[in-house]
N, C-alpha and C positions, 0 to 999 in steps of 0.2 A: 670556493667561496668561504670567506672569514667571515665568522659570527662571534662579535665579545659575549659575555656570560649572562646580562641582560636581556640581548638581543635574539639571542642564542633557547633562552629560557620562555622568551615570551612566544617563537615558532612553533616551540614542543606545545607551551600553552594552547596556541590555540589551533592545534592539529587536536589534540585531546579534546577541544569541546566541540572543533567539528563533526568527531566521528558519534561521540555521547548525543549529538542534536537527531540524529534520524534513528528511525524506529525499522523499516524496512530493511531486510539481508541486503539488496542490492546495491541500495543510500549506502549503509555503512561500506560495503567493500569499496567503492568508486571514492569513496570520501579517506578511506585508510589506505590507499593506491594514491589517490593524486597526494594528502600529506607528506606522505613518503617520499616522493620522489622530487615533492620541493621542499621540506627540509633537509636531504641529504644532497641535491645538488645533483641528478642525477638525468640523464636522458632519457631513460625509459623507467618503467616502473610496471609491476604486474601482480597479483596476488590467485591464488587457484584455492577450488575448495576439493580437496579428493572428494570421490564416489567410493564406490564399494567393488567397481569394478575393473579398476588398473584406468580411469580417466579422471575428468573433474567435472564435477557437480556443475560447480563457476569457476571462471575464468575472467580475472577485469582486469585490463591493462591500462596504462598511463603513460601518453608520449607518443602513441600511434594512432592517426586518423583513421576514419571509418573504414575509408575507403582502403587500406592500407590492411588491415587487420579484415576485410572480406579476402583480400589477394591473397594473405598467409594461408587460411583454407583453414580444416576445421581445426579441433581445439584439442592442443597436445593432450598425448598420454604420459603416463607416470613412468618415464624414464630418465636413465643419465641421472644430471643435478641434480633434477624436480626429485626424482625417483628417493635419492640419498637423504636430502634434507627431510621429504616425508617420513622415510621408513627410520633411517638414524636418528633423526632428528637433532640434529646439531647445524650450526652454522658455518655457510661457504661464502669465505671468501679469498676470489683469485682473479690472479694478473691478468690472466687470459681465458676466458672460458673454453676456445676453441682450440687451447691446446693440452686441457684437463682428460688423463684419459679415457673418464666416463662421459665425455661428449659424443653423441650418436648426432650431432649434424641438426639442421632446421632446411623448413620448406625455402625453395628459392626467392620466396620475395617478403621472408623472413628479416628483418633488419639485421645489419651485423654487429654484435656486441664484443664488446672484449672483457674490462672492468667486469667481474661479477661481485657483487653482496645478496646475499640471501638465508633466509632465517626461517624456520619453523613458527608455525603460531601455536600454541599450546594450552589445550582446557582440561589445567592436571596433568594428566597420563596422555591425555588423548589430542595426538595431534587433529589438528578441524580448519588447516591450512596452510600455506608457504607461502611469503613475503619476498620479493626477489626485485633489485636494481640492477641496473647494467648503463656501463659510460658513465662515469663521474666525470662531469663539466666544471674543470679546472679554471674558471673565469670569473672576472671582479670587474665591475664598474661598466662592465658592457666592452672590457677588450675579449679578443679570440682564446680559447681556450689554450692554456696550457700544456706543454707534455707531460704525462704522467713519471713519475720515479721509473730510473730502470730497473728493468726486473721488478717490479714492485705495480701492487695494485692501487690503482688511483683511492680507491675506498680506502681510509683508515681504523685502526682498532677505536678511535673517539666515534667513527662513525657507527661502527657495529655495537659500540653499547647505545646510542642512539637509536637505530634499527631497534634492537632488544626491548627498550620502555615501551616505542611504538606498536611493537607487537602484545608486550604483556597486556596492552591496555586495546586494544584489537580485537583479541580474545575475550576481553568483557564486553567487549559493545559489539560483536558479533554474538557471544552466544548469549547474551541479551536479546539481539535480534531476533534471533531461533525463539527463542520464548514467547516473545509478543505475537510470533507469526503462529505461533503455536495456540497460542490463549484465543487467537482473532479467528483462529479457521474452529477451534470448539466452538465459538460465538455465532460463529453462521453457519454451524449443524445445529444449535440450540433455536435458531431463528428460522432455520426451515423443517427443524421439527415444530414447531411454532405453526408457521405457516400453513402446514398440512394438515392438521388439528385444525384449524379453521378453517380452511378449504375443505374438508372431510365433512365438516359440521354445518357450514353454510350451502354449501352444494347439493348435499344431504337432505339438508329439509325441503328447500326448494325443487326435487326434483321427486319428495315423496308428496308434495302439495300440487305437484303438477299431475302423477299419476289419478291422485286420489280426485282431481277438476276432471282428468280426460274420461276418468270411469263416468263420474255424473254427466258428462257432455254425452257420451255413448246411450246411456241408458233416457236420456231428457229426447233425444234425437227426434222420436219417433211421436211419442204424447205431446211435448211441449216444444219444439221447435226455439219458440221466442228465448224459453231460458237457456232449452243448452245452445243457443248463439253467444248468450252473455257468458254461460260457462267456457266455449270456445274461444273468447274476447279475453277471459282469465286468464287462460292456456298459453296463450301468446306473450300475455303479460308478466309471466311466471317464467316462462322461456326466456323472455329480455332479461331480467334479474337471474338466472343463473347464469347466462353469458358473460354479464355484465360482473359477478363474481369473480366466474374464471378469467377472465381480462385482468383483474387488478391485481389476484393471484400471482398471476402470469410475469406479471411486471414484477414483483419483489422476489420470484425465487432465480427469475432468469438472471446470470451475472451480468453486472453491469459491466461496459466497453468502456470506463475510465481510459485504460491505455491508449484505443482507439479513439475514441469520440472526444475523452476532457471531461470534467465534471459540467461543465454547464449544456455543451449539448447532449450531454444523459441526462440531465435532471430535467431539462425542458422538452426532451423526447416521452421519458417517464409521464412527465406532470399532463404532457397533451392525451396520452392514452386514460391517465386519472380523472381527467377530463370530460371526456364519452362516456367512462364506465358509470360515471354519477352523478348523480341527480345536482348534487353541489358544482357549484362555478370552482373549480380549479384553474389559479395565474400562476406564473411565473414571469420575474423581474430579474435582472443583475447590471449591476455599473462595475466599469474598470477592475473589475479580477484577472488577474494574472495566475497565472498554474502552479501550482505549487506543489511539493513531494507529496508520493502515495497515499502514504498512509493520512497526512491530512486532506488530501480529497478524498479519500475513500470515506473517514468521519464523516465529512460534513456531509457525503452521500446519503448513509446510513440512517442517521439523525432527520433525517429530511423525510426519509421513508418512514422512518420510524410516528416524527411529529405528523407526516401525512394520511399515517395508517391511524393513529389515536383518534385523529380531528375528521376522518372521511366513517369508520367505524362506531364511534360513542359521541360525536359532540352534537351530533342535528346540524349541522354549520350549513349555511346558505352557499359561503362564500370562503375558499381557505386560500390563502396567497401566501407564496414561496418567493423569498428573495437573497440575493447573491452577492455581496457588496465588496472591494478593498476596502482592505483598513488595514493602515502601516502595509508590512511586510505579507501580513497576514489578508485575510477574511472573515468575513461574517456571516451568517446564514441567519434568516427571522423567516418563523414559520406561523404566521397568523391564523387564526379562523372567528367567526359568529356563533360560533356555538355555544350550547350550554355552558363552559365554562367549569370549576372544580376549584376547590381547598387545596393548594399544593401542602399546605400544612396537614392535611387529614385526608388524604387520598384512600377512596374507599375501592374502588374499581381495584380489583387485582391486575387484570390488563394492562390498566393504563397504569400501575404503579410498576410493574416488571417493565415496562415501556420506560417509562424515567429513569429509573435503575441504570438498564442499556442503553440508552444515551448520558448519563453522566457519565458512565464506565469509556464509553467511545471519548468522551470529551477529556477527560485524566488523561488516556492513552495517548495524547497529542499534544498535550501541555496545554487543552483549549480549555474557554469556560464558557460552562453552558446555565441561562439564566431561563427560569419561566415566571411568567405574570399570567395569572389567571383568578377569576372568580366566580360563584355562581352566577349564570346572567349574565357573564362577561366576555364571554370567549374567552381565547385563550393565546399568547405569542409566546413561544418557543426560539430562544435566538443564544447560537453557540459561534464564539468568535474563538478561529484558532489564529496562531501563530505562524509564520514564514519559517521557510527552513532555512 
């Protein structure tokens, strides 16, 4: 495939803002694999992430169907090419892979490649990956592919400095990745440290208020009957409110099934349990959303719990509704309630201002923005609209 220097420059262009647009390790690989292998013009594509143990962490291929990539069986070890270009770390490229004499062979229903190019990915010192093409497809205009040069590998030296930008810039937006994932899982050890501190505190008293009813219902038993029935009437009462605690607990430390379920039937799974646990009408609403990468379903999850736990915890709210909209590419999330309402200019609660904090922080992470309107007496809406990946 011939590319002039315009056309050529605007492919690199926009392989580079695809990989810089997702925040996820696995976005980024699947997105620096498929670039790859359709900037250079190539039949297959694959990228690994070493372990520590002679295998790979990840493994994301480009050019092989699912079902194709189950038949190869599990996921190579660090040998042969893989092996050289990790541990050398320098770049292969050859005419024939299968007749290099560090080729130890592939499973049978392994594709067959000949063309190799493949490249190191490098942070500093440290390799944290290998980039690898196979079959450069020799074809223009939609005719059948070419024969390659004799003797000679279809990949060219134009191509491997190509490979090489794509990797330097790989390596930033993977070990970028690494960091967000890193900042994101501190954030939800911070949030079930959180959790358990209120769960600890709220469970706590309602179950030292239930002893201190059962002792007076014990002792009433005998003289007064009529009262300790109302103290036993207490008991019960006291019993539903700690249940009803641990229910909603329960809900925000368990992980959510995004992967499984989709953002909107965990949030409408979520919001029907929020539901029962409280005195408040908890809804939920969505029009036309479409699925969108992780990490911004994950945000708008978050933020949802988050606005859910402020507005069902401090606000007295009657009534809190949660809603789920398109818009562009993206989504929106409005998280309403009746309640008291608050100064977003003068926020006194510490709760609810570390609660703010941790939903704008989720909202930056994703390119989203997140707005609140609130006043005393006013209730309060919460609505953070991110961005399509």
């Amino acid at each position: 495939m011939s590319q002039g220097p315009r056309s050529g420059l605007a492919a690199v262009s926009s392989a580079l803002l695809a990989m810089s647009r997702h925040l996820e390790v696995r976005d980024v690989l699947k997105t620096i694999v498929a670039s790859a292998r359709e900037l250079l013009d190539a039949q297959y594509a694959a990228l690994g992430v070493p372990d520590d143990h002679g295998g790979f962490a990840q493994f994301v291929v480009d050019g092989v169907s699912d079902a194709q990539w189950k038949t190869i069986g599990p996921l190579p070890r660090q040998h042969g090419i893989l092996a050289a270009m990790l541990q050398e770390a320098r770049p292969e490229r050859l005419a024939d892979v299968r007749k290099d004499p560090r080729f130890e062979g592939w499973p049978s229903a392994h594709p067959d490649m000949s063309d190799f190019l493949g490249l190191p990915i490098r942070d500093g010192d440290e390799v944290i990956g290998a980039l690898f093409l196979a079959n450069k497809l020799r074809s223009a205009g939609g005719h059948p592919p070419r024969p390659k040069p004799l003797g000679g590998c279809g990949f060219t030296e134009e191509d491997e400095a190509l490979l090489s930008i794509l990797a330097q810039h790989a390596a930033i937006a993977l070990t970028n990745a690494r960091l967000y994932e890193r900042s994101r899982e501190l954030t939800i050890a911070e949030e079930r440290s959180r959790l358990a501190h209120e769960l600890h505190d709220a469970v706590s008293q309602k179950l030292f208020s239930l002893r201190l009813t059962a002792q007076a219902a014990a002792a009433l038993i005998d003289r007064d009957p009529a009262r300790a029935k109302g103290e036993l009437h207490q008991v019960a009462a006291l019993a539903a409110e700690a249940a009803d605690e641990l229910r909603a607990a329960v809900v925000e430390l368990r992980p959510a099934a995004l992967d499984e379920d989709g953002l909107i039937a965990t949030l409408r799974t979520q919001i029907q349990v929020l539901d029962r646990a409280h005195s408040a009408c908890v809804t939920f609403d969505s029009n036309g959303f479409r699925a969108l990468p992780a990490a911004q379903e994950e945000a708008l999850l978050r933020v949802a719990q988050e606005a859910l736990h402020n507005a069902l915890r401090h606000s007295g709210a009657e009534h809190v509704g949660v809603r789920v909209d398109r818009r562009g590419g993206g989504a929106v999330l409005r998280v309403s309630d009746d309640g008291s309402g608050f100064d977003p200019q003068s926020v006194r609660s510490a709760g609810r201002h570390l609660g703010l904090v941790s939903m704008r922080d989720r909202a930056s992470g994703v390119g989203g923005t997140l707005t609140v309107e609130s006043a005393p007496g006013k209730g309060t809406t919460i609505e953070l609209e991110v961005p399509g990946g």
